[in-house]
N, C-alpha and C positions, 0 to 999 in steps of 0.2 A: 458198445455204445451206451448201454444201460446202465453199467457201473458208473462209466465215466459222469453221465446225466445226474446219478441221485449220489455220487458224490461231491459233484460242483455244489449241487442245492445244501446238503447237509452241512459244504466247509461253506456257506452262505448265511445258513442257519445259526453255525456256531462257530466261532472262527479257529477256537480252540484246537480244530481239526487240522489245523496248519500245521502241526507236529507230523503228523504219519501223511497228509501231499506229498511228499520226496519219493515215497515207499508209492504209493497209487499212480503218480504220476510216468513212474518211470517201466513200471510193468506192464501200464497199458501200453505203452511206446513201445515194446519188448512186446508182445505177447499181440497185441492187435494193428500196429502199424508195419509189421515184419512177419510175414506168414510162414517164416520157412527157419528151422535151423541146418546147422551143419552135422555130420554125424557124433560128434564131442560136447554138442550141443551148445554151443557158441553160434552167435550169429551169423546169416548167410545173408550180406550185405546188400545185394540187387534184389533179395525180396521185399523191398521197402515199399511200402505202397501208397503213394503221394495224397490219395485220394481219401485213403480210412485218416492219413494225421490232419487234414484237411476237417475234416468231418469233426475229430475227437477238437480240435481248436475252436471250432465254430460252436459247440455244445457248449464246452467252457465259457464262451466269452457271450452267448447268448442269454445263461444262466446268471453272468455278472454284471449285463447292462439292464436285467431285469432287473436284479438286486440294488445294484449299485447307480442306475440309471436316474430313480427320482431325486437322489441328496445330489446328482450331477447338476440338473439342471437346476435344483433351489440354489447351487455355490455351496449346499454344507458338506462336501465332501471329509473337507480339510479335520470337519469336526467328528465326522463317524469314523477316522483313521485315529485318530487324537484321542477317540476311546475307546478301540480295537486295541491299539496297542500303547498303555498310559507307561513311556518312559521315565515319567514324571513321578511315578510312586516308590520308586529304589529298586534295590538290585532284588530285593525279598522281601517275598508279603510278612506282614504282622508276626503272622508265626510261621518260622522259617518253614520251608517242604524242605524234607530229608535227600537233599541233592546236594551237590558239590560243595554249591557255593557256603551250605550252612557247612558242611566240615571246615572250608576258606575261613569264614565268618570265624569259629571257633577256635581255631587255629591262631587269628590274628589276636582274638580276646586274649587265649594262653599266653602269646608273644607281649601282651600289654600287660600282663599282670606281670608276669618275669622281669620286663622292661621296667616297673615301677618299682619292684620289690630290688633290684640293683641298681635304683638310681639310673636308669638310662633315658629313661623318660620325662620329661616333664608335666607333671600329672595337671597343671593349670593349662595346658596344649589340646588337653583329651575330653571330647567330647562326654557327658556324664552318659552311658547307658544306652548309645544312642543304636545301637544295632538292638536291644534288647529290650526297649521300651515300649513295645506294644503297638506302637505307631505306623501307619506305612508312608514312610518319608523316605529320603535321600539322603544317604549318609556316606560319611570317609572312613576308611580302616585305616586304622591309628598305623600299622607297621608292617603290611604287608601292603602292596600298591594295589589302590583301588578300583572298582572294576566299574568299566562303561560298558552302556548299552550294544555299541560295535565291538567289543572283547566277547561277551556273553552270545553274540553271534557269528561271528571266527567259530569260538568253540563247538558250538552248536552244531554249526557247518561241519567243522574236519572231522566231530563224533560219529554224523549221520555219514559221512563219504565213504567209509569201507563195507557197509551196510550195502550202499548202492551199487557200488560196482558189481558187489558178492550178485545182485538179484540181477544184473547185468552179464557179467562177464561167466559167474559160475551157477546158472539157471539150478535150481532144485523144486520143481513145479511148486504146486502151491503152500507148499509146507516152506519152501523158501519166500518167498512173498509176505505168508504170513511172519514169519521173522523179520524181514524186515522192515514190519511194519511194526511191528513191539518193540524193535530196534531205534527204527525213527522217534516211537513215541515216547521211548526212554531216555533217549540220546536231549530231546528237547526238556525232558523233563531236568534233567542234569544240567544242564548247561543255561536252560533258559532266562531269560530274564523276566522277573518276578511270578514267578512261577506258583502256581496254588498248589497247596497240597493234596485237592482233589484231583489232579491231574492225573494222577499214579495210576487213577482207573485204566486209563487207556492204553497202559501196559497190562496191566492187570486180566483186564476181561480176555483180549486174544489170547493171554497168556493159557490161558486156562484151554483152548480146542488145543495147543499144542500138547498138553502136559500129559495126554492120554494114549501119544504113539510112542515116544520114549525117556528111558528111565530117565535116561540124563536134561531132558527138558521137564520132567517129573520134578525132578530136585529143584531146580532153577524157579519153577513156579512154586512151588510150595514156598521156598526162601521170600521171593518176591511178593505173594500174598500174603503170609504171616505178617512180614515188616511193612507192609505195606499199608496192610488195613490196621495195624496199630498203631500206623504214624496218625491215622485221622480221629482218634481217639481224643485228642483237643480240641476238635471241633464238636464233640458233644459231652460239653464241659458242666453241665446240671448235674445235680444227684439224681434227681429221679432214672438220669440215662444211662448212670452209671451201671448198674448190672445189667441193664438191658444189652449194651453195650460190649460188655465181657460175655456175658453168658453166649450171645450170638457169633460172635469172633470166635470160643472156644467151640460153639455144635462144628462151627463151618471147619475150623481147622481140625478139628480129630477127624471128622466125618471126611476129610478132604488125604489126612495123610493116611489112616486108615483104608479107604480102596484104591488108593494109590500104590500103598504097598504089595496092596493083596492084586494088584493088576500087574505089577512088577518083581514076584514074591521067587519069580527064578534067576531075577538081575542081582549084584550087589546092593547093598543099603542103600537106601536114598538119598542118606545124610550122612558124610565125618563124624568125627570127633570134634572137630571144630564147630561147625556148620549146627550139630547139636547141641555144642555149648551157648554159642550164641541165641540161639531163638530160645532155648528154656530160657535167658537172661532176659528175655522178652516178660519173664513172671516178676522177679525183683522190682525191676523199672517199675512197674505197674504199682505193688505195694507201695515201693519208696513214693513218687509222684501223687498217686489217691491216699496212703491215707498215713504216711510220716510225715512227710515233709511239710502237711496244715499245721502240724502239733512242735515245728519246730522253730526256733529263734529265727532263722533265716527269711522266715515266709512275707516278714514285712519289707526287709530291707534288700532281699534276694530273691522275690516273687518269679522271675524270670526262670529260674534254675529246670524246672523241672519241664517246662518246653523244648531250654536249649538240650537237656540229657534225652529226650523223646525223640529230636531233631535228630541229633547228633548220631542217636547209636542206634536207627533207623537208616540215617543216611550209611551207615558202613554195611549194614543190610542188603541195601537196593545198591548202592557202588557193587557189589561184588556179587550180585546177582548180574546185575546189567555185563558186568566184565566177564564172567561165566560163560554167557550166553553169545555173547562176542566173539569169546574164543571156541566153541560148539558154531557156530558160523564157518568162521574162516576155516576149519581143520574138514567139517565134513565134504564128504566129495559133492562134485556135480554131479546131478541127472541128466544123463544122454539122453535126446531126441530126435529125431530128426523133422518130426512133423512139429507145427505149431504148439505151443504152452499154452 
């Protein structure tokens, strides 16, 4: 009853919490409305208990006519929906979050420049800049179909659906919950529409209690916090923040891969070949963006460059982190119980 209470307030508070709801929602329903499993740990259907889903509904909806109660009766309802959730700003904030849709977005750019350089285009058709311009508007991709606000939740939806069933159908107590809820929260993060790039925290933070039972969640977060906290690296875009900035990101990562290894030091490596190529690549990026790319010809007329390369090869980061972790989901087995979760 307690979670359910100071979870309704917090997704009240901030609504950003609408991400991981699917993940809270459905374990309380599992776990407090169904007292009993079966010995395989699947549900044991006649322990439903009319009375606790009764109870968990009324909490909700008590905490929402609180909230939601006085812009009812002023008529501004319409208006506090309208900036909860502003359709009207484009598919991506100003500066893309390293999620699908900027790999989309980049993708299309490449397909326009190709398109131009073979005459396929008609470059009087093409909007000047307009995914790139710093703005948060509504725009068209020139050559790949463009995405609405009900596409960006389809996808949303089918990302989080294999997440729910797993914490459904293949219970793995709390250590599964907690997945997927990082799962929810990434799955939104990818897919969502207009999405911040402070968002990533809320993968981020859970990520971190998993990454200390095993290796293979070890890897997964270390990948996702590396890339994660240097995708927000544009948002503290001063000099003065500049080393403040690095120095802090480099304590936390070595300090982070360093007892991570040494707490995993009889498992395999934490990291590829791959997987290690990439994040040192995370050092270049950094050089090229702070302190070439000011001193170069490009800076006036291609100002853009060095967000969209931030974006872009961050988003391949967190894409294949999140997909990691997916497939560490689906493969691990169920915990058996027979008493309640």
């Amino acid at each position: 009853m307690e979670g359910a209470f100071l979870f309704a307030a917090l997704l009240h508070f901030k609504h950003i919490y609408l991400y991981v709801a699917p993940a809270y929602g459905i374990y309380l329903l599992r776990s407090y409305c169904f007292t009993a499993n079966k010995p395989d740990g699947s549900i044991q259907w006649n322990s439903f208990n009319f009375v606790r889903f009764i109870s968990l509904g009324l909490i909700v909806f008590l905490v929402s006519a609180l909230s939601l109660g006085p812009f009812l009766a002023l008529n501004q309802l319409s208006q506090v929906f309208s900036r909860l959730f502003p359709f009207k700003r484009g598919l991506c904030h100003a500066y893309w979050a390293p999620n699908f849709w900027a790999l989309y977005n980049a993708l299309d750019k490449v397909l326009t420049v190709i398109g131009l350089k073979l005459k396929l285009l008609d470059p009087n058709k093409i909007p000047k800049a307009s995914m790139t311009s710093g703005l948060v508007q509504q725009f068209q991709h020139t050559v790949l179909p463009s995405v609405t606000p009900l596409a960006t939740l389809i996808c949303t939806l089918v990302a989080i659906l294999p997440s729910i069933f797993c914490l459904w159908f293949k219970p793995q107590g709390s250590r599964g919950f907690l997945r997927c809820l990082i799962l929810c929260a990434l799955s939104s993060f990818m897919f969502g529409w207009h999405v911040h790039e402070k968002a990533i925290l809320l993968a981020v933070l859970p990520m971190s209690l998993l990454s200390v039972g095993k290796a293979g969640d070890a890897s997964i977060f270390l990948i996702l916090t590396t890339t994660g906290h240097y995708s927000l690296f544009p948002l503290l875009f001063t000099a003065p923040e500049l080393p403040i900035k690095i120095l802090l990101m480099l304590l936390f990562t070595i300090y982070s891969i360093s007892s991570l290894k040494t707490l995993f030091r009889k498992e395999k490596p934490l990291f590829n070949w791959m997987e290690t190529f990439y994040l040192l690549g995370l050092g270049p990026l950094e050089v090229f963006c702070e302190f070439v790319f000011p001193f170069t010809s490009w800076k006036l007329k291609y100002s853009f460059i060095p967000l969209l390369l931030t974006s872009v090869y961050c988003a391949v980061g967190i894409t294949y982190a999140w997909f990691k972790l997916y497939v560490s989901v689906l493969t691990d087995p169920p915990v058996s119980k027979t008493k309640k979760q």
